[in-house]
C-alpha positions, 0 to 999 in steps of 0.5 A: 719282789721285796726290791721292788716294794722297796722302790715303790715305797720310795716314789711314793713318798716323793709324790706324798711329799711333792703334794703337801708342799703343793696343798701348803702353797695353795692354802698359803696363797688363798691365806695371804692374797692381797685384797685390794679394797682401794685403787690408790696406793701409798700416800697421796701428795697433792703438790703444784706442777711446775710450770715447763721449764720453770719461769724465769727470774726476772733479772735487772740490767746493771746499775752503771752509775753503782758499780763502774766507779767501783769495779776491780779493773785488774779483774777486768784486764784478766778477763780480757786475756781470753780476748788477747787471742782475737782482740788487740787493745793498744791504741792504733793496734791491728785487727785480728780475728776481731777488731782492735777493741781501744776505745771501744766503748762508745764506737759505732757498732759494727764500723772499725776501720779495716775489720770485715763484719758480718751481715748479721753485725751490720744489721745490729745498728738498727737496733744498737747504733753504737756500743753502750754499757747495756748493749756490750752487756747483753751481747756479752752475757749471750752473743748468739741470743742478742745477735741472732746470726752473729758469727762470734761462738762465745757461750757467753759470760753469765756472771754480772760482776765479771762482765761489769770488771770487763766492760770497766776495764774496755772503757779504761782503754781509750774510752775514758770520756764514755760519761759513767751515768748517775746512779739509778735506784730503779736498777738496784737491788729491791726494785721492779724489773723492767717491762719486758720490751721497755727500752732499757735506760742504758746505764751508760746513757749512750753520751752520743751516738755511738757511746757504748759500753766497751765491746768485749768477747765474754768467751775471749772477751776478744770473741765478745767483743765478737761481733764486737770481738768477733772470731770470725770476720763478725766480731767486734763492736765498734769494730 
């Protein structure tokens, strides 16, 4: 009889014991329940949206007459040793996977004796007849964006003073007599930037027709010669 007393009391004391750590959460909950007396939390910032993607900042072309006479042509000829790959440089030099690139600067777009160009590189003349130091800078700086269908695979060569060592470095090479334009204070730093779709005043102010800059692949700057260096039967520029 006494031992079962002895475990009554003990289960009793555990239920007693489990119903005052209940009451204590009750009363503690009711205690420190949140009371939310506004529906906005934390500090409120009232700042602009930026516009999807972020607009863009407006970039001038190249101040040829500045910087060509003053270009690291050894910059330039390292740049080129991506090209070497597709692109020949020597006078009289064969085709490869893109045209012989020597006195390039200036050439007709798309017209090198022996080289087949794309259909996408052939249509290019109508909006650049010949490589001019603007048109081999675009094309250049983003083959695919400025010859939609070119069949050159260069991301493109972004940095400005690269591209300009390069291009200085074209014209070194057969296309001496490419005239280097007068300095332009509307393309140095501080001035407006061209309207958009304003015709650019090429820097190298085509001499003739045909007079552009020279055609190099940013990616080898063979492939920017893509269409003017084009990897694939589509490269170089005048060839």
């Amino acid at each position: 009889m006494s031992g079962d007393l002895k475990w009554n009391k003990i289960m009793g004391a555990g239920l007693g014991t489990a119903f005052v750590v209940l009451a204590l959460q009750q009363v503690s909950g009711a205690i420190y329940a949140p009371h939310h007396e506004s529906e906005k939390m934390g500090y409120f910032i009232n700042a602009p949206e930026e516009a999807e993607g972020g607009a863009e900042e407006a970039v001038l072309p190249p101040d040829w007459g500045t910087l060509l006479p003053v270009a690291d042509l050894a910059a330039g000829e390292a740049a080129f040793a991506r090209c070497a790959s597709c692109h020949s440089i020597n006078a009289g030099g064969a085709n490869g996977i893109g045209p012989n690139l020597h006195g390039v600067v200036g050439r007709p777009v798309g017209a090198h004796a022996g080289f087949a160009f794309s259909e996408a590189m052939v249509a290019h003349r109508s909006v650049d007849p010949t490589w001019s130091l603007d048109a081999l800078d675009q094309f250049i700086n983003a083959p695919a964006r400025y010859v939609e269908g070119t069949k050159m695979s260069f991301a493109g060569l972004r940095d400005t003073q690269a591209r300009v060592n390069l291009i200085a470095y074209l014209r070194s090479q057969g296309s001496e007599g490419f005239p280097i334009p007068a300095p332009d204070p509307a393309r140095q730093p501080g001035a407006a930037a061209p309207a958009e779709g304003a015709a650019p005043a090429d820097g190298a102010a085509a001499p003739a027709e045909g007079a552009d800059a020279a055609g190099v692949d940013p990616n080898a700057a063979a492939t920017q010669a893509g269409d003017v260096a084009a990897p694939a039967a589509d490269s170089a520029p005048a060839g």
